[in-house]
C-alpha positions as CSV (number, residue, x, y, z in Angstrom):
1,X,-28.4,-10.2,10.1
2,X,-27.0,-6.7,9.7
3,X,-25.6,-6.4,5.7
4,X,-22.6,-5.4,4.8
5,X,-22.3,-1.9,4.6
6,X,-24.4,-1.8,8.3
7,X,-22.1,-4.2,9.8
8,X,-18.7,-1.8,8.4
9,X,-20.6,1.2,9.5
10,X,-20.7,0.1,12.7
11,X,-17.7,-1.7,12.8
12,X,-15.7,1.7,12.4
13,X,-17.3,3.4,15.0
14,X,-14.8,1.4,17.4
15,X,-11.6,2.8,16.0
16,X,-9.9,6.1,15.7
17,X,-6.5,7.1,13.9
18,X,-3.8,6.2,16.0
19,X,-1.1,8.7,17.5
20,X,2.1,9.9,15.4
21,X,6.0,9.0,15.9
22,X,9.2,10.2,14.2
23,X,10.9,8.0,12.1
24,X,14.5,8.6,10.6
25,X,14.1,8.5,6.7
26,X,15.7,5.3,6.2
27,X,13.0,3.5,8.1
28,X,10.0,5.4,7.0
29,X,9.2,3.4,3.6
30,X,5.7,1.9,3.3
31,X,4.5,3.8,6.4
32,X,1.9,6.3,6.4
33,X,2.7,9.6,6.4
34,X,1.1,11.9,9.0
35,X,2.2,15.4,8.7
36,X,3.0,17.3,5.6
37,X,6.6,17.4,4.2
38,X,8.0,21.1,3.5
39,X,10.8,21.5,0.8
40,X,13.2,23.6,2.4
41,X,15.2,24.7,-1.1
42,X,14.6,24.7,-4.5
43,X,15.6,21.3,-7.0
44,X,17.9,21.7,-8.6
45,X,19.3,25.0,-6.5
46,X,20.8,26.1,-9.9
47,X,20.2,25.7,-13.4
48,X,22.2,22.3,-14.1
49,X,23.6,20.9,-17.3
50,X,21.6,17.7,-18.4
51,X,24.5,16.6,-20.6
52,X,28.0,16.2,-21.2
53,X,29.2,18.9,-23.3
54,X,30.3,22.3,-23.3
55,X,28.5,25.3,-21.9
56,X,28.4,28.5,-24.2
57,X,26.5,31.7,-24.5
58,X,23.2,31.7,-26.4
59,X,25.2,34.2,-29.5
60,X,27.7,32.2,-29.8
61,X,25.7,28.6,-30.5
62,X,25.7,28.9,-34.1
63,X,27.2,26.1,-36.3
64,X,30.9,26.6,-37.2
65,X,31.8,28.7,-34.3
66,X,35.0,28.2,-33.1
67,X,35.6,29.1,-28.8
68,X,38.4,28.9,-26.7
69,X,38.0,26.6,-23.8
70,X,38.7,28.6,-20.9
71,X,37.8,25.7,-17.9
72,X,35.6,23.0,-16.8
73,X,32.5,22.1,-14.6
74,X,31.4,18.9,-13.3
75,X,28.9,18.0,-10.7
76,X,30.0,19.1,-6.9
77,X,32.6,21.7,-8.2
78,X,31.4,24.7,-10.6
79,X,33.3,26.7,-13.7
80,X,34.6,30.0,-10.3
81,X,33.9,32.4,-13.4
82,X,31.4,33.5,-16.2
83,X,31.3,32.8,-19.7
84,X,32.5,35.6,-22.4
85,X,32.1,35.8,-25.9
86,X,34.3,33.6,-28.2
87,X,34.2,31.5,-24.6
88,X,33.3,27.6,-23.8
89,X,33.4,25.7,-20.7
90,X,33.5,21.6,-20.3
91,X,30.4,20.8,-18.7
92,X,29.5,17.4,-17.0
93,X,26.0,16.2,-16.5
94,X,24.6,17.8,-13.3
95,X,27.6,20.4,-12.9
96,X,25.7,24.1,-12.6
97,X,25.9,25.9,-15.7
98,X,28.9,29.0,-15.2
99,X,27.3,33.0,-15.6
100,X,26.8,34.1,-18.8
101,X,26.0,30.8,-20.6
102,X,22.8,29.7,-21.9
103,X,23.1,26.6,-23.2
104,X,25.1,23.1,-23.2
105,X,26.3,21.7,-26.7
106,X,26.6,18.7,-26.8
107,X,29.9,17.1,-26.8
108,X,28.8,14.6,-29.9
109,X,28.4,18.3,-31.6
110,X,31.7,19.4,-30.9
111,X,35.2,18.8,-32.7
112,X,38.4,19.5,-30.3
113,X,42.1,19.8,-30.8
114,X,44.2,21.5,-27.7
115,X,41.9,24.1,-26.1
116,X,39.9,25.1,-29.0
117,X,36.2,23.6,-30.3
118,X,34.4,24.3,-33.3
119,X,30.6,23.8,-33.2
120,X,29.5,21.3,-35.9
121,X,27.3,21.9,-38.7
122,X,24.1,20.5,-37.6
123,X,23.6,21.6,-33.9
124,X,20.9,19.7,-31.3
125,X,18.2,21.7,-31.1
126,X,17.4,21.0,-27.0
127,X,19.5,23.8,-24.9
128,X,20.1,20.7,-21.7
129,X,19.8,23.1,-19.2
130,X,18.1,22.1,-16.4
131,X,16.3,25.3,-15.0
132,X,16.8,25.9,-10.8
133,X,13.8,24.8,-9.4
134,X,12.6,22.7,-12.2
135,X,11.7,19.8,-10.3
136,X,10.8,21.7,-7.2
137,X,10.4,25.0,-5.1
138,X,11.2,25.5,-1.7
139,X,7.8,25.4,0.0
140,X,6.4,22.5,-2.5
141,X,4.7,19.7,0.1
142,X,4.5,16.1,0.3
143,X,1.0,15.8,1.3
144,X,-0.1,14.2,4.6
145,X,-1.4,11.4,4.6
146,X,-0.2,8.9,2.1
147,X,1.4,5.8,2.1
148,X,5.3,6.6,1.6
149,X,5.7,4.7,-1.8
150,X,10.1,4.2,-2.9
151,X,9.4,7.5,-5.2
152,X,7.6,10.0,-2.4
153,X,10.7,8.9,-0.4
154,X,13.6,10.2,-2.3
155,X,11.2,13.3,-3.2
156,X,11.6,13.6,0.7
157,X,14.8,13.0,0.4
158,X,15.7,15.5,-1.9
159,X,13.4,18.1,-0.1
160,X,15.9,17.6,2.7
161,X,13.8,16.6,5.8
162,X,16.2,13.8,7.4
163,X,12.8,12.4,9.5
164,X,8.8,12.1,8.8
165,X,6.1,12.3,11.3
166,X,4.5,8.9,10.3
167,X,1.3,7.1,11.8
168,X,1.9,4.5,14.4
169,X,1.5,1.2,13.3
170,X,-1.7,-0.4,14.9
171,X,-1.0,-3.4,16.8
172,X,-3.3,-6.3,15.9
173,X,-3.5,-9.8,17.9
174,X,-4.1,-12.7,16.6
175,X,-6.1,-15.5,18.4
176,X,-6.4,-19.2,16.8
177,X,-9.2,-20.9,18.6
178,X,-10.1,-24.9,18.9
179,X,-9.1,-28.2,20.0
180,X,-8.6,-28.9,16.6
181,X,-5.7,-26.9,15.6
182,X,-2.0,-27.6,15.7
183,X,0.6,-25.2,14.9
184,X,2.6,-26.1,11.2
185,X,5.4,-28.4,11.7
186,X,3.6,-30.2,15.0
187,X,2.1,-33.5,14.8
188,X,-1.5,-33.2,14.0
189,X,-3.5,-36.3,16.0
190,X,-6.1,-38.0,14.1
191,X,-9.0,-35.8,14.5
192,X,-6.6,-32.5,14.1
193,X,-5.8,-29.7,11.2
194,X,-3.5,-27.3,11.1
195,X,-4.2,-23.5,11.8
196,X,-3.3,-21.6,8.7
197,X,-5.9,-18.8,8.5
198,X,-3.7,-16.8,11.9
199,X,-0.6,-16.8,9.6
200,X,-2.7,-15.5,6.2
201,X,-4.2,-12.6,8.1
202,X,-1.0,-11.8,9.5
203,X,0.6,-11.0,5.6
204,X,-2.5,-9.2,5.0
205,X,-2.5,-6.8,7.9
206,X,1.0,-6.5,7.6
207,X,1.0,-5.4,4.4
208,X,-1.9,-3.1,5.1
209,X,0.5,-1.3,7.9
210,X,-0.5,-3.2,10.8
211,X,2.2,-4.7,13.5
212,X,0.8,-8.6,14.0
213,X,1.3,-10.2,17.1
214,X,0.3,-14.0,16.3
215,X,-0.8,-15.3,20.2
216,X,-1.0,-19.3,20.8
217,X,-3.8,-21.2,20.1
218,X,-6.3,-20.6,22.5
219,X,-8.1,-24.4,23.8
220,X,-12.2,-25.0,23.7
221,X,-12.1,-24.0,27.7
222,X,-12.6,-20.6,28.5
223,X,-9.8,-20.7,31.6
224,X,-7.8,-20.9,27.9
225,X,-9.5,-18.4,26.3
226,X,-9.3,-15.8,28.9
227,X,-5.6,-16.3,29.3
228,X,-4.7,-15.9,25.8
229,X,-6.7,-12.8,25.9
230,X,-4.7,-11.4,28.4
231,X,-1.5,-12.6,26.8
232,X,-3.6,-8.9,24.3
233,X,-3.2,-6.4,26.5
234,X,-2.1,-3.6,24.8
235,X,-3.3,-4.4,21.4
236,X,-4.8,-1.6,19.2
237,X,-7.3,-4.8,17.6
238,X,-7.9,-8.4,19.0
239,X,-8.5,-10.8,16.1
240,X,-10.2,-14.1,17.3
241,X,-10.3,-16.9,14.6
242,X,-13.2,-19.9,15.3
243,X,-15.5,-20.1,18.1
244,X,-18.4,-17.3,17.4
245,X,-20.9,-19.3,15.9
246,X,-23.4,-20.9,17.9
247,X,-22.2,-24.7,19.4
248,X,-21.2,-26.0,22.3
249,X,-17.8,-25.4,22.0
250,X,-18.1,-21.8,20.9
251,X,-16.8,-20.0,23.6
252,X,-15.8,-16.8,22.4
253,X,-18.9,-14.3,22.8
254,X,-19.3,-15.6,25.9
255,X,-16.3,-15.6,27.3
256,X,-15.5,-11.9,26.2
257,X,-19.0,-10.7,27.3
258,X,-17.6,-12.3,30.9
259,X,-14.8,-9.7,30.4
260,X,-17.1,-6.7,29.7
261,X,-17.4,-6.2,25.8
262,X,-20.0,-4.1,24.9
263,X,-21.6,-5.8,21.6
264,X,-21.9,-3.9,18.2
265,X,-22.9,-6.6,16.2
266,X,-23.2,-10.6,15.8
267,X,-24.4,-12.3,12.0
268,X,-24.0,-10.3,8.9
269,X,-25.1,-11.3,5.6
270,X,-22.0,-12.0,4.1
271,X,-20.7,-15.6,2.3
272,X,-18.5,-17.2,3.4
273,X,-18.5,-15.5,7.0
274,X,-21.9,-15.1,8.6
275,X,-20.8,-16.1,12.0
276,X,-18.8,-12.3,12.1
277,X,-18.6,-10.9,15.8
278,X,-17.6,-7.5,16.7
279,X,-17.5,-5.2,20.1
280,X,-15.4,-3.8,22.6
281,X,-13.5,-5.4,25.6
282,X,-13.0,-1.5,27.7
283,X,-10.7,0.5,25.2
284,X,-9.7,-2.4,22.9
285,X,-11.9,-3.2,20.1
286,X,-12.5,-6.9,19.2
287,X,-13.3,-8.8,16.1
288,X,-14.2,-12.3,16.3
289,X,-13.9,-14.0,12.5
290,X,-15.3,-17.9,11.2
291,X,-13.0,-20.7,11.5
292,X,-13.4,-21.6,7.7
293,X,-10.1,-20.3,6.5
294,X,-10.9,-19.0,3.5
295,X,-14.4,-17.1,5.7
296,X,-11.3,-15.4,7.6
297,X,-9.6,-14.3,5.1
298,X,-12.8,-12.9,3.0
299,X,-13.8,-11.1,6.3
300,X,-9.9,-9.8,7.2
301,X,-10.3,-8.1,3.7
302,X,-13.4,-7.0,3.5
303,X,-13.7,-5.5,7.5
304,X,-10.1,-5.6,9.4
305,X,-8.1,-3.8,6.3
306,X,-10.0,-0.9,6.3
307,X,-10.3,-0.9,10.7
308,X,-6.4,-1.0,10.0
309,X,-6.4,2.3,7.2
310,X,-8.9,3.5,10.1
311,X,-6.0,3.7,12.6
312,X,-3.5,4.5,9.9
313,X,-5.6,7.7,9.0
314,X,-6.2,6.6,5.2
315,X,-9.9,6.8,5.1
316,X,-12.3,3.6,6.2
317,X,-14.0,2.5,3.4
318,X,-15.1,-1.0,2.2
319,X,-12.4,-2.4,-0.6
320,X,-12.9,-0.5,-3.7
321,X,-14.9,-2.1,-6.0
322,X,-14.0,-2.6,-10.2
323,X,-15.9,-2.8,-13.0
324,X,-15.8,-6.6,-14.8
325,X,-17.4,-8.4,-17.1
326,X,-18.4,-12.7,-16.8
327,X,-16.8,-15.0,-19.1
328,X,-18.8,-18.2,-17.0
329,X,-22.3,-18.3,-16.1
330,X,-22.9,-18.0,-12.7
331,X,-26.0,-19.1,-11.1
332,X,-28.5,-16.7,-9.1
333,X,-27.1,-15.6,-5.7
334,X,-29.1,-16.1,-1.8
335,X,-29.7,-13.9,0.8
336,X,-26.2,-12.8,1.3
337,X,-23.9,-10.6,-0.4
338,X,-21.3,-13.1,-1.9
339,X,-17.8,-12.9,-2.3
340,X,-17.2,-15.5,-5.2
341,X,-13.6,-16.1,-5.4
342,X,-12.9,-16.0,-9.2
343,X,-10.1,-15.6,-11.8
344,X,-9.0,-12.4,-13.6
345,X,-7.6,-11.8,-16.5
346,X,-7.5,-8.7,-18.6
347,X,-9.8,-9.0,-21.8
348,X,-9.9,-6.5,-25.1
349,X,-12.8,-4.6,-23.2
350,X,-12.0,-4.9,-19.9
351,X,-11.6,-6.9,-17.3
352,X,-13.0,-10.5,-17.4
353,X,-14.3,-12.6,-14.4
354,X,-14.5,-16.2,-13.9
355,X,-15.5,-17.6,-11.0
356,X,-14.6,-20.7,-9.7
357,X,-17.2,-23.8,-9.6
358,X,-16.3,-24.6,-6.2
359,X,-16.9,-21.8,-3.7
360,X,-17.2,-23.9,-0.3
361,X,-15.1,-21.3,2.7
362,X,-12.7,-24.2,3.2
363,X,-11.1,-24.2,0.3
364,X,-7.8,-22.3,0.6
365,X,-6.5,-23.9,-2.6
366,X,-9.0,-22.2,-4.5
367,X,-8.3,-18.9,-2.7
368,X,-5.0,-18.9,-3.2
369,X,-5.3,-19.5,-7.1
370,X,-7.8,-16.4,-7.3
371,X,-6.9,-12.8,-8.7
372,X,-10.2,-11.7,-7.1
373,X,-13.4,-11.8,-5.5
374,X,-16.5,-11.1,-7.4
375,X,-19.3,-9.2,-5.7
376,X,-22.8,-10.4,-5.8
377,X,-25.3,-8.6,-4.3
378,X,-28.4,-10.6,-2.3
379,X,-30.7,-11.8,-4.6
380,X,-28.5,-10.8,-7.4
381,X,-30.2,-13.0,-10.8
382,X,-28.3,-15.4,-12.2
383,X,-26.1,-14.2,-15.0
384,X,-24.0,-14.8,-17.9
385,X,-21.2,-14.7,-20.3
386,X,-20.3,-10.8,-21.0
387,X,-23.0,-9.7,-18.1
388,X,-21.7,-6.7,-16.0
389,X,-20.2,-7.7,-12.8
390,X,-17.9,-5.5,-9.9
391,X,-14.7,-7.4,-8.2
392,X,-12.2,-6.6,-5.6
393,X,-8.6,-7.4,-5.8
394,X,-7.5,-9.9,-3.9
395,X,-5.1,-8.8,-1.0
């Protein structure tokens, strides 16, 4: 059995960062930027009040000066003249500040009658000026690539660039495999489940950028088999679930080496998962997970994520890995690295770790209720209470 880090190595060796596309703005959020953003102007393009006040020259922001109002500014429509001595303009947040001033008073600093102010006695120190260019300089990049978080997109925004050069999404099908599986909402027969893992994956490579095509369950025959692989043409990833390990009924390496994949790898030394397939059918690169639901969804973390970020052009490396401390006792691990699903919680050191007692891969419930998966290396001693662990985030 290859170990972890072999089977990953070799496991990105069949992908490559997918071609770009133009998006408009408005569709570009949570996609992964491919192609540096250029600010075309500086932000703000003039020196901007930051309050509501009145704008005066430097001299004449002294306590008990008395101006003349000569006009006003507000945002979208500036004071047309400058600023003499003796003089005030009305300022509005955001309005640029008129020539010759060089500061805003504030307007709770101010008394007024007619078209006159006198400056109060005790005047705020801040001059609420916001300098052009303060936030930004023409030139200033948004750095390719990144994810396009909410805030990188109104930076964009205000950088005025209307469309991004973003990375394709990859396209990813799904393939449920077995006699045993009925859709949600069917009518399960006696001797039937219902598939659940296809639909987990999906929210996980979805929200890892990935367009998910979820194909129909694929029957223990491989005239089935071979027709829902074809139903994958044109997929960046096929994603079987079930049917790699070694029975009677597991069709799946057999029937894809009868439609030319080159093997990289079969068995890693991984729990839950072992049973972990992976080659390449021509061009498109296939990965055949465990049935177990919980092995899938272990495996989708732990290999198809990063085969995804792969595509994307973020990088390919295993699920970063966070420093933890037990608060059970856990027993000593096997042969394989082991993914314990385990509760997290923050403690007054750190972060604490408790692994669930039951750890069999069929146990969705106890997936679902975990924060994250502790990381135990082969042969790793048993261990207890305040011992040093590492954990991944649960996607």
């Amino acid at each position: 059995m290859l170990s972890v880090a072999e089977a990953h190595a070799r496991l990105m060796t069949l992908f490559a960062p997918l071609e770009h596309e133009t998006v408009p703005l408005a569709l570009a959020g949570g996609r992964v930027l491919a192609r540096d953003v250029v600010a075309g102007r500086d932000q703000p393009p003039f020196a901007a009040s930051a309050m509501d006040g009145y704008a005066v020259r430097e001299a004449d922001a002294r306590p008990g000066a008395v101006l003349q109002v000569i006009g006003t500014a507000q945002a979208g429509a500036r004071f047309g003249g400058p600023v003499g001595p003796g003089e005030a303009v009305r300022i509005f947040t955001g309005a640029p500040l008129p020539d010759g001033a060089g500061r805003v008073v504030i307007q709770e600093d101010v008394l007024r009658e007619a078209g006159v102010i006198t400056l109060g006695g005790t005047l705020d120190q801040g001059g609420h000026v916001r300098p052009a260019g303060g936030d930004f300089r023409a030139g200033d990049r948004v750095t390719a690539p990144r994810r396009i978080r909410p805030a990188d997109l109104a930076l964009i925004a205000a950088m005025n660039a209307p469309t991004v050069k973003v990375a394709r999404r990859p396209v990813v099908a799904v393939i449920p495999t077995g006699d045993e599986l009925v859709p949600p909402g069917g009518i399960p027969g006696p001797d039937q489940i219902l598939t659940s893992n296809n639909f987990g994956l999906k929210a996980m490579l979805e929200a890892a950028g990935a367009e998910v095509r979820l194909l129909p369950i694929a029957r223990d025959t491989r005239e089935s088999l071979r027709a829902v692989l074809d139903l994958a043409a044109g997929a960046d990833l096929i994603v079987t679930l079930g049917g790699v390990s070694v029975g009677d009924f597991d069709l799946v390496q057999e029937t894809a080496r009868g439609e030319g994949m080159a093997l990289a790898f079969y068995k890693v030394a991984i729990r839950p998962g072992k049973p972990l397939m992976a080659g390449r059918i021509g061009t498109q690169p296939i990965i055949g997970l465990p049935g177990n639901p919980v092995s899938a969804m272990v495996c989708g973390q732990v290999f198809i994520v990063p085969a995804v970020q792969m595509m994307l052009g973020l990088g390919s490396g295993l699920p970063e890995q966070v420093a933890g401390r037990l608060s059970v006792d856990v027993e000593e691990n096997g042969p394989r690295m082991h993914y314990m699903r385990a509760r997290v919680e923050r403690g007054p050191e750190g972060w604490l770790c408790a692994p669930f007692d039951r750890q069999d891969s069929s146990l969705l419930s106890v997936l679902a209720a975990a924060d994250g998966l502790v990381v135990r290396p082969p042969f790793d001693p048993a261990r207890g209470i305040g011992d040093k662990v590492e954990f991944i985030w649960c996607s």
